[in-house]
C-alpha positions in Angstrom: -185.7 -16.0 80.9 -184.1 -18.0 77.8 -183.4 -21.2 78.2 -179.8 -21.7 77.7 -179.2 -25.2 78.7 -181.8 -28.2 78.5 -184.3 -28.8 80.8 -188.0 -27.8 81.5 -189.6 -25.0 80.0 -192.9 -23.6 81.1 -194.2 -21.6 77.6 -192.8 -19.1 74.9 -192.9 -15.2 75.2 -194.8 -13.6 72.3 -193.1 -9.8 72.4 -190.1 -8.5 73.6 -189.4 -7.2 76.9 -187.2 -4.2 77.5 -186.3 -3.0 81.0 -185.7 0.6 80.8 -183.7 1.9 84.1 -183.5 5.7 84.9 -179.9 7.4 84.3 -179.9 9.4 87.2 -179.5 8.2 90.6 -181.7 11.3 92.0 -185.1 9.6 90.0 -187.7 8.5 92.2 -186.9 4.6 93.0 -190.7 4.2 91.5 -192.3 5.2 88.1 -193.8 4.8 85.2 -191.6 4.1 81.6 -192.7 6.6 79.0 -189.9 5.7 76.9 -191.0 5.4 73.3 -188.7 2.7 73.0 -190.8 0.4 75.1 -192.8 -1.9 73.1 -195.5 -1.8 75.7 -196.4 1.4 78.3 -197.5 -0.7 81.4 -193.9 -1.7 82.1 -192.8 -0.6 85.2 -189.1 0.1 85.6 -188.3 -0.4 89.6 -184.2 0.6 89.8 -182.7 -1.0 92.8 -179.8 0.3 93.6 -178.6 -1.8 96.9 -175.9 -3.9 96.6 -175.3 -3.3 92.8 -178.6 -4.9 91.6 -181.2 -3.6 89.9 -185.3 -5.4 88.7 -187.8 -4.8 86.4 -191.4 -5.8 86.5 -193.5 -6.1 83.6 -196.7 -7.5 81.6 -195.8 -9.6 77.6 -197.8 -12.0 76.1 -196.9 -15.4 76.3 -197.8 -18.7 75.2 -198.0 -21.5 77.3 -196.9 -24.9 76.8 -195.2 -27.3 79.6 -191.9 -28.7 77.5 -188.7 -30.4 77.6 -186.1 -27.6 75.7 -183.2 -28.7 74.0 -181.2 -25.7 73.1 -178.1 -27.2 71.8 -179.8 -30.3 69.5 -178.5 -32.9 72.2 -181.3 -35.1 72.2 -182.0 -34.9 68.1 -178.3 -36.6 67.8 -180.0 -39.7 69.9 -181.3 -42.5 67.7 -183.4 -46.1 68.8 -182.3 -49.0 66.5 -184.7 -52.0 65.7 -183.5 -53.7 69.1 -184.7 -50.7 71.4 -180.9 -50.2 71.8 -179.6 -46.5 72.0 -177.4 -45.5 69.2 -174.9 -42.7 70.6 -172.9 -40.5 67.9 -170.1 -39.5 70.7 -170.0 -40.8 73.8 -166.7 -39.8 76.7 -166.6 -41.3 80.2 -163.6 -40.7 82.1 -163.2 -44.0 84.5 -164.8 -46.4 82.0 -162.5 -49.7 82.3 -162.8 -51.4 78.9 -159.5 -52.6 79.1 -159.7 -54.1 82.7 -162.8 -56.4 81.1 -160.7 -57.2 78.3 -157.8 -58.6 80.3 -160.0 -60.9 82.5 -161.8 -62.4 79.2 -158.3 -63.3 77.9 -157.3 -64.8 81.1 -160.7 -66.6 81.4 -159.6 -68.0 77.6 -156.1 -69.1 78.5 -157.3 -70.8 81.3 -159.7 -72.8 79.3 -157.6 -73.7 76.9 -154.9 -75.0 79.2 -157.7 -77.4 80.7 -158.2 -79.0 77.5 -154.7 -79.6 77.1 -154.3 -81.2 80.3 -157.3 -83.3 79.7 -156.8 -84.2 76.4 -153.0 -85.2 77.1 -154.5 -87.5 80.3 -156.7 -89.4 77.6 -154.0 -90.3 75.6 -151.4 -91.5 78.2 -154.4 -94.2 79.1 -155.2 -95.0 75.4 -151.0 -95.4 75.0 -150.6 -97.6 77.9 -153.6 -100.0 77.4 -152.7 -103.3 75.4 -155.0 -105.3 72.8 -156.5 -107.4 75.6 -157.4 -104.7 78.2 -161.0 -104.3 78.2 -162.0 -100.4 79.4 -165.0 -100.1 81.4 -166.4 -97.1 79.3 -170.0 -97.8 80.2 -171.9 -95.4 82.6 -172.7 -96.0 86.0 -176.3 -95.8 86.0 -176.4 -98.9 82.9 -175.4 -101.3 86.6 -177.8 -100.1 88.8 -179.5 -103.0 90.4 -183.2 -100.5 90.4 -184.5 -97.6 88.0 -187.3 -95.8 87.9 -188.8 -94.4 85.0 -190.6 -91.4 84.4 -190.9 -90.8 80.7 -191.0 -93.5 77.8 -188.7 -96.7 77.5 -187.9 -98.2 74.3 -185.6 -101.3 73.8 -185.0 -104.1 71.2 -185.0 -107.1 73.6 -186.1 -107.5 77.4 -185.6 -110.0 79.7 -187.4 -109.9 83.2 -186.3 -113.1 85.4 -188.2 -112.1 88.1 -192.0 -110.8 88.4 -193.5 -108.5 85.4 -195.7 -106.0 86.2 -197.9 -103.5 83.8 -200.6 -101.5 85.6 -201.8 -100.2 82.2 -202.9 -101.2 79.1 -200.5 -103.7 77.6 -200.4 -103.8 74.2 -198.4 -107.0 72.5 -198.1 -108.5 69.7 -196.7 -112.1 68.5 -197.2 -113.6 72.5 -195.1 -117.0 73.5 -196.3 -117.9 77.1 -194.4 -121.3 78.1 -196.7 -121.5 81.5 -200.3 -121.1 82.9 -201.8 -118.1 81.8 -204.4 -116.6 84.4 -207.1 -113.8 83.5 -208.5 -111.6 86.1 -207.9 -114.4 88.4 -211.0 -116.7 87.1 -209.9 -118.0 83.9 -207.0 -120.1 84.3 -205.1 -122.1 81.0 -202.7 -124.5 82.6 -200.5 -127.1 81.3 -201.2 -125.8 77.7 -204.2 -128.1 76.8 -206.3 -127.0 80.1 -208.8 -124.2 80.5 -210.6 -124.0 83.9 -212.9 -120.9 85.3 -214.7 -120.4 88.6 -218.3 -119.9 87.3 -220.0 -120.1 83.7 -218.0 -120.2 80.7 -219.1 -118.2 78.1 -218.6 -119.3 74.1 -219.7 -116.6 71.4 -222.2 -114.6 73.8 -221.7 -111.6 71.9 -225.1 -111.1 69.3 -223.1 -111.0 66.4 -221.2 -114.6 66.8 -222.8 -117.1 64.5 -221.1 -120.2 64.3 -218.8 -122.7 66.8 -216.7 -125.0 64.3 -214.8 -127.8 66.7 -212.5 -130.3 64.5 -212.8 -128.3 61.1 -216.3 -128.8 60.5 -217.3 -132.2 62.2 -218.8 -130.4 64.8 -220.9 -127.5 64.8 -223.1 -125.3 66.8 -225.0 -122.5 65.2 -226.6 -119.2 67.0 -229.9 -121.1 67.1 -228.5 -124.0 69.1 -228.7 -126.4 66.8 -226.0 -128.9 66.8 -224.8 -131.1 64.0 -222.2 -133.6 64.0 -220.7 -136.3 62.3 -222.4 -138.9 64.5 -223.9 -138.8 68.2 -223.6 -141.6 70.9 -225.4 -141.0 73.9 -226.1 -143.3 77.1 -229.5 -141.4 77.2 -231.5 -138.9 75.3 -233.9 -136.6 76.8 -236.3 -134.8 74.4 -239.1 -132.3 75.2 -242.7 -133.0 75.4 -243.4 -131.1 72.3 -241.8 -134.0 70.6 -242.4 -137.0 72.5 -245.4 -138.1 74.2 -247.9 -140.6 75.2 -251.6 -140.7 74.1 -254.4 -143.3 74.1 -256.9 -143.9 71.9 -260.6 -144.3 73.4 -262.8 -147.9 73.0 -264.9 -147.4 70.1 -263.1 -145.1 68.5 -260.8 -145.2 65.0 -258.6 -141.5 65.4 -257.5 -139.3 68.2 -255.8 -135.8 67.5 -252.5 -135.0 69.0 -252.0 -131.2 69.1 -248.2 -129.9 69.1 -246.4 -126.9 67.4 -243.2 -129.3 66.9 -245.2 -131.0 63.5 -243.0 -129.5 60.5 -243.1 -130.2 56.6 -239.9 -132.5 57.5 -241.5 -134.2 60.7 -241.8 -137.7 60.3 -243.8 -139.0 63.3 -243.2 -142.6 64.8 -246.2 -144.8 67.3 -245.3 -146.8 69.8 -247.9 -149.3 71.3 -247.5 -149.7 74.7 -250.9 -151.7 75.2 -251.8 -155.4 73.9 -253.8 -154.8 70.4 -253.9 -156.4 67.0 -254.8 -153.2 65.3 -251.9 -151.2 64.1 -251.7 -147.1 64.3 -251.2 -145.3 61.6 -250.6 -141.4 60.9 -253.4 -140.4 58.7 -252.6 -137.0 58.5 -250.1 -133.8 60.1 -250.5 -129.9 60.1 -247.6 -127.7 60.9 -247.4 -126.1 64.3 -250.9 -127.6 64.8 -250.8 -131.3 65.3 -250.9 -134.8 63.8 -254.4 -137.5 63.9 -253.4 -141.4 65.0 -255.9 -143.9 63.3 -257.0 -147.4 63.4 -258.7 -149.2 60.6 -261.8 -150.6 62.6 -263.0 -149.6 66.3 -261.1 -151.4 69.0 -263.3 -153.0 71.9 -260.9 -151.6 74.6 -258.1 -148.7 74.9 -255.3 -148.6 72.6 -252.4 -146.9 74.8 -249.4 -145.4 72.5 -246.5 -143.2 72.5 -245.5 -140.7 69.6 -242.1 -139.3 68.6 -241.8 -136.2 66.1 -238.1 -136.6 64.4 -237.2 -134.2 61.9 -235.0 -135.2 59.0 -232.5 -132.3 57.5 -230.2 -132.3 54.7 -226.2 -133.4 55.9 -224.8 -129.8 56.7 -221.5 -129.6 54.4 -218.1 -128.9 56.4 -218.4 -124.7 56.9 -216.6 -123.1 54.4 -214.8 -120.5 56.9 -211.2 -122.4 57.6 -209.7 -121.3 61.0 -206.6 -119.4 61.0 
């Protein structure tokens, strides 16, 4: 059968077909077409003659090939544009209310419009009938509220908190005025501006790199080795180490006695002490470094000679540091 009309095709016939019916209506209803006119001889005419209506049955070669058909070119006249929409040449629809949507749209407009008339008049009876001293309360709302909470970032000129500030972060500030105490971590404490008190040890340059401590511009100063130098010391008592200062006694019959320290330096100057009765005086005769010193006498001594010794060191004045403070 030809399509006539588009839809679904199931292949294409090859040859013709030709469906030759006997004249006579005294043939047999069965037989065989011998009719030179019949492209093929296997076709087998079968008149039916009830009701008016007659079939033939057949063999043609065909080719088959499942397809959509499209006699009349309907779907070549569709076209895609870029946006996937459907571009169609002619298109007729009976009930289609374009001009219903129309009509509400313009409606929808005038309605608009007459609000912003209405509002816009409303403004300016209350702009008219304000006077030069009137003060309008233009500010929102939410600028009064007496708590806000605050999700995102907050960025103003000034601040002012009269109550408790609280920042559960880092902080990070820059020129800092604090006109009271100032607490850290609840055991440093700076109070009443010249005061600074901690619960424990106090630590001053602990980290390896630190090198000097410079109190009063250079009039006091304490170096990584702990060596302190100032201006001048007073002290109620000193209390040196036994590397320095000691007490030593000098045998009967005898004219030296070794002292062995590692405090002796190039700069030592060593200083006796008797603390027993003798009419000989002690001298240093000689000193090693980080070995020792000898104590002599210039002729035996019938009895001990008790002593004490004292290793002082004598350094160069160290010059106010050159490093100013800020």
């Amino acid at each position: 059968m030809k399509a006539t009309r588009p839809g679904f095709v199931i292949g294409k016939a090859l040859e013709d077909f030709t469906c030759v019916i006997a004249s006579e209506a005294k043939q047999s209803q069965t037989g065989i077409a011998t009719d030179s006119s019949s492209p093929r001889n296997d076709v087998i005419a079968i008149p039916t003659l009830r009701r008016g209506k007659q079939s033939c049955q057949g063999k043609i070669l065909a080719f088959i090939q499942p397809s959509y058909a499209d006699p009349s070119n309907i779907l070549a006249n569709l076209s895609l544009d870029s946006d996937g929409s459907l571009i169609v040449p002619t298109f007729k629809e009976k009930d289609l209310e374009i001009a219903s949507i129309e009509s509400r749209i313009n409606d929808m407009e005038r309605r608009m419009d007459l609000k912003l008339k209405e509002q816009a008049a409303s403004i300016t009876a209350i702009l008219n009938t304000a006077s030069d001293s009137a003060q309008l309360n233009l500010a929102p709302p939410s600028f009064s509220l007496s708590e806000a909470t605050f999700s995102g970032m907050l960025a103003a000129y000034d601040l002012s908190v009269s109550n408790i500030f609280k920042s559960l972060g880092e902080t990070f500030l820059g020129k800092t005025t604090i006109a009271g105490d100032l607490s850290v971590d609840g055991t440093l404490s700076i109070s009443k501006g010249n005061t600074i008190d901690t619960i424990g040890t106090l630590f001053l340059q602990s980290s390896p790199l630190a090198d000097l401590i410079n109190i009063f511009n250079g009039k006091v100063i304490i170096d990584k080795q702990g060596a302190l130098t100032a201006q001048k010391v007073i002290s109620e008592k000193f209390v040196a180490g036994t590397s320095t200062l000691g007490t030593e006694t000098l045998k009967a019959g005898q004219t030296e006695v070794s002292i062995n320290t590692q405090a002796v330096t190039n700069k030592s100057n060593i200083f006796t002490s008797l603390k027993s009765e003798s009419d000989l005086p002690l001298f240093v005769d000689s000193q090693i470094p980080s070995q020792g010193f000898k104590v002599k006498i210039s002729k035996p001594s019938d009895k001990d000679i008790v002593f004490s010794w004292w290793i002082v060191d004598a350094e160069p004045s160290r010059s106010i540091v050159d490093q100013e403070p800020e």
